[in-house]
Each structure stands twice: as C-alpha cells, then as structure tokens.
C-alpha angles and dihedrals in degrees: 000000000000129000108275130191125187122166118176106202111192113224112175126341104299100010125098131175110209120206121204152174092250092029156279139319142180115225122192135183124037135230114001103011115044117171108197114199117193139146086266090063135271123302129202121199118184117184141158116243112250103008104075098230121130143166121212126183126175125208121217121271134246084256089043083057105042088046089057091045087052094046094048081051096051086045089050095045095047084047087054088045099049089044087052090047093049094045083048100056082041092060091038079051091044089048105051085051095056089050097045090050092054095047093054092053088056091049094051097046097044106047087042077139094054115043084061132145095268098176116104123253113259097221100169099043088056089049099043111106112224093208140241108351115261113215102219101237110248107238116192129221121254115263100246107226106229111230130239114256097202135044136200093263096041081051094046083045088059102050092040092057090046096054101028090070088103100045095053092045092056095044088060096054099051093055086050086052088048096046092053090039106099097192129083110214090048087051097048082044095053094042085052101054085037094058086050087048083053092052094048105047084048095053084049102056101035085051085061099035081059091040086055103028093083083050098058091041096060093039092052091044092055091045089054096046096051083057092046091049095047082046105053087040084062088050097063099040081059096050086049089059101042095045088051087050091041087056093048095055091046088053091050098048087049093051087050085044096052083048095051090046095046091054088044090059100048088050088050086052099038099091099039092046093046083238115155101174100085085050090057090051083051102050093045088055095049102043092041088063092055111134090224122156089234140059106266118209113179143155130196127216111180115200091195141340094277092043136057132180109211109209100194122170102238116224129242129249086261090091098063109071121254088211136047132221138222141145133243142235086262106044098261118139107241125194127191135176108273110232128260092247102044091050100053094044088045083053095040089051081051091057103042101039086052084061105046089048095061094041084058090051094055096045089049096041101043114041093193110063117093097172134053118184105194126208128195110189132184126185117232138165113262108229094213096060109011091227107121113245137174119255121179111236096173120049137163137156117205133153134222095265104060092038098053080057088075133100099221098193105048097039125105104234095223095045096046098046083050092054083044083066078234111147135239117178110179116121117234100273092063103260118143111231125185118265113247124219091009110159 
C-alpha cells in the first residue's frame, strides 16, 4: 500500500474542488447528478438515491484528443505521399512513352532504305494466266423439318387429367371412410364396392379419352401443318434471296477476274510490244503501297520500256525534328534543340534514302528496266514573275547494274547517293535551291 492523500474543499452549494496525490479535479452537481472535470477527461455519473443504480459515462481527454488528431494527420499525410508517389510513376511512365515514340519516328525516318520490301518480285506469277473463270456452284441450305411439339400419349395424358378430377376425388374419400370405419366387414365392404367404383370410373374415362383422342390428333396435325407449311414458305423465299445475291457476286468476281486477266495479257505482251504503258500501271501501284513515314507524291514517265524517269515532291525540312529527346538519371523526359548539323544530315539521309528506295522498287518490280532517271522536285515562287513553279532540286541517273553493286543495309544514304554523282542541292539550313547545269 502506497502513501495516498484526498481533500474535498467545498467552494459554493453544489461546487467542490478535489485535491489529490495525482491531481486535482472540479466536481459540480449533488445527489443524484455529479459531473466530475479533471485533466483525464470529464465524467458524468447519474443515480437514483436509495437504489444503487447508476450510470456513468467519460468523455475523451485533451491527450485523447491530441493522440487522434495526430493519428488523422499521419493518415493524411501517408494518403499525399502515396498520391505524389503515384502521379510521379505516371509522368516517369509518360515520359518513357514519349522517348520511346520519338525514337521510333527517327528511326523510321532515318533507315527509309532499310526497312524496304526485300522479298523478290514474283514476274511470272503476275503474268501467268489461271485460265478460263470457274462460277462456284450455289448450294442451298436443307430445309430443317419442325418437330412436332405433342404425341399421341402426352395428348391422351391431357385429356385423362382434365376428366379424371372426380374420380380421384371420390377414391380419396373412400380410403378416408375406410380409415374411420372400425369394423371390418364395413370396411372390406367399403373397400369392395369401392374397387368396382374404381373399375367403372376407369372404364368411363378411358372410354372418352379414346372418344376424344382422334379429335385432338387431327386438330393438333392441322395446327402443325399449317407451321410446317408457313415454314417451309419462309424457306424458299430464303433460298430465292440467297441464290439472286449468289449470281451477283459471281458476276461480279467474274467481271474482277476479265479485268485481271486482261491486265495479265497486256504485261505478258509489254515487253514483246514494246509497249511501256502496263508497266507504268504496275510501278504506281507498287510504289503507292510502300509502307514509307512520310506522304509520298510521284509520277512516272517511261521512256521505253528499259528506261524510266521518276518525278517525287520532295519534302520539306519539317519533317526532321527541331528538338531532340533523352531521358535522365531520374526518369524525366529531357528535350533539347537538335543541332544544326545533325538536323540537316538527318534531313539529307531522308532525302536520299527516299531515292534510293524507290530506285530499289522499280529495279525489283520491273525486270526490264536497265535505267532510272530521279527527280526531286520543290515548288518554289519565281521571283521574275511571282507565279509558283517546280524546280528539281535531286537528281541522279544509275542503272541496274551499278545499283545492284551496293550493299543496301550497311550504306549511308547521303554518302551513297554522293558516290552515286547524284545531286542535292539544299543549303545547310535546309533550304531546297534549284540545281544548276542539270541536263
């Protein structure tokens, strides 16, 4: 036991000031209601005099109070930390995106040459003829029988349940007669006539489920062959409509497949006709279906069928970009002005590479021709009249034979096209200018 110590010192009617070892208190109110305030918290104690029930209840304390607070701040500030954290893995993420893309659009841009078709060009298979057209047969569908949704025992069941009612009625009231009935011989007697009631009634309705039976039959089969018929009516009119659209297509495929053929023939005769109009036809397709990073806009002339002059609209340093991407230590996506230099050659190796591309197409698609004349034009106001014209600021003339010489994945496009004695005229800040003394 330690040492205690408790005075009560009375202040006013109803208010007392306690003094204690480990404090003091206030406490206000008498018999029956008491409110106690101390540094622990307040208490509040309501009884009735005389009975010994109370009810008590204590309120938080200042430090209570001040611990909670603490605790909702900690929470908030975990919740701002984890927000920051989350916005910050979404711009690292932002920004690896955003690198990566640009990586992948100078890499397009700059290896044009590379990324080529470098499969060979099938000829003969394009020239072959496949023969007379073939129509594809029209072959209907089956018409599907409905089934029959009744039977001649789920039909007797149903008239049977809808005339048996009585009978079944009767038959339990009899069993409850012979289980109330204390006597045996009025219960074997009841039991008796009410076997013969039970063979009687039987007789009865399976008399009229027969009698009706026949009756139910033919309505339901005249039900069901009115839906057959409606059915198969449906069907035809089907088949109608599937055969008219079937002939159409054919027509069509047939008319696709003249025209093939017809463009088959005049290739096949091309070369012996002298003809170089069909390989035109061919090379626009083909090199309108190139898979290129910029817009390409072309024209062919063919001087014969061993030579062909290529007209394309050279684009314009735009599509090289002013700045250049990295990432940091920490993540952060960084851009800086590309440099003079590395943005003209980046547009040079665009222009160039596009050339020689091309070049490369015509010699794989079209086997005859020996000779390509390039010409990269630009169109530009001409100061002595203000009206915009196209001047050809890349040219370069080459043959099959030279070009097939080169290694196309391991050249550098500019350098190549230099030691080609093809012609680029653009200044260093990437401005086209008109060649001079070209032929």
């Amino acid at each position: 036991m330690g040492f205690r110590f408790r005075k009560s010192v009375k202040i006013a009617p109803g208010v007392k000031l306690n003094l204690s070892k480990s404090g003091g208190s206030l406490s206000l109110g008498g018999r029956g209601a008491t409110v106690n305030i101390s540094s622990r918290g307040v208490r509040s104690t309501y009884s009735i005099p005389g009975t010994g029930i109370s009810y008590v209840t204590q309120t938080s304390s200042g430090k209570s109070t001040s611990s909670s607070y603490s605790s909702n701040r900690s929470a908030y500030k975990e919740l701002l930390r984890q927000q920051k954290e989350e916005e910050k893995q979404k711009l690292l993420q932002e920004a690896e995106e955003g690198y990566n893309l640009f990586i992948k659009k100078i890499d397009s841009l700059a290896n044009i040459l590379k990324n080529r078709e470098k499969k060979a060009f099938d000829w003969d298979d394009l020239i072959r003829s496949r023969g007379k057209f073939k129509n594809k047969t029209y072959r209907s569908s089956i018409f599907l029988e409905p089934k029959k949704m009744f039977s001649k025992e789920s039909l007797y069941k149903e008239i049977w349940d809808k005339n048996s009612k009585f009978y079944i009625a009767y038959s339990l009231i009899v069993l409850g007669i012979i289980f109330l009935t204390q006597s045996f011989w009025a219960s074997f007697l009841i039991f008796f006539l009410a076997a013969i009631s039970y063979a009687f009634e039987r007789n009865r309705v399976n008399k009229l489920c027969n009698e009706r039976l026949q009756f139910r039959l033919q309505e339901e089969n005249n039900k069901f062959k009115g839906f057959r018929q409606r059915a198969y009516e449906d069907y035809l009119t089907k088949i109608e409509l599937e055969r008219i659209k079937h002939e159409k297509s054919e027509q069509e495929r047939k008319k696709i497949w003249d025209e093939e053929e017809q463009y088959r023939k005049r290739l096949r005769n091309a070369l012996d006709l002298r003809d170089p109009e069909p390989l035109a036809e061919l090379l626009e397709v083909e090199l309108s279906n190139e898979d290129l990073p910029i817009p390409l806009v072309f024209d062919i002339e063919f001087m014969n069928v061993n030579s062909v002059s290529i007209f394309m609209e050279l684009p314009e340093i735009d599509v090289a970009p002013v700045e250049r991407k990295s990432l940091t230590k920490t993540g952060k996506l960084s851009s800086r002005k590309m440099s003079q230099k590395d943005r003209f050659k980046l547009y040079s190796d665009i222009c160039t590479g596009l050339t020689l591309r091309l070049v490369y197409e015509t010699f794989r698609v079209l086997h005859s021709v020996n000779t390509v004349d390039f010409y990269g034009l630009t169109e530009q106001v001409n100061p002595a009249n203000g009206h915009p014209e196209n001047m050809t600021s890349l040219y370069i003339s080459i043959s099959r034979k030279y070009f097939e010489q080169l290694n196309l994945d391991s050249l550098d496009p500019t350098s190549a096209f230099t030691s080609l004695n093809g012609e680029f005229a653009c200044s260093k800040k990437g401005q086209l200018l008109p060649l001079k003394n070209l032929k």
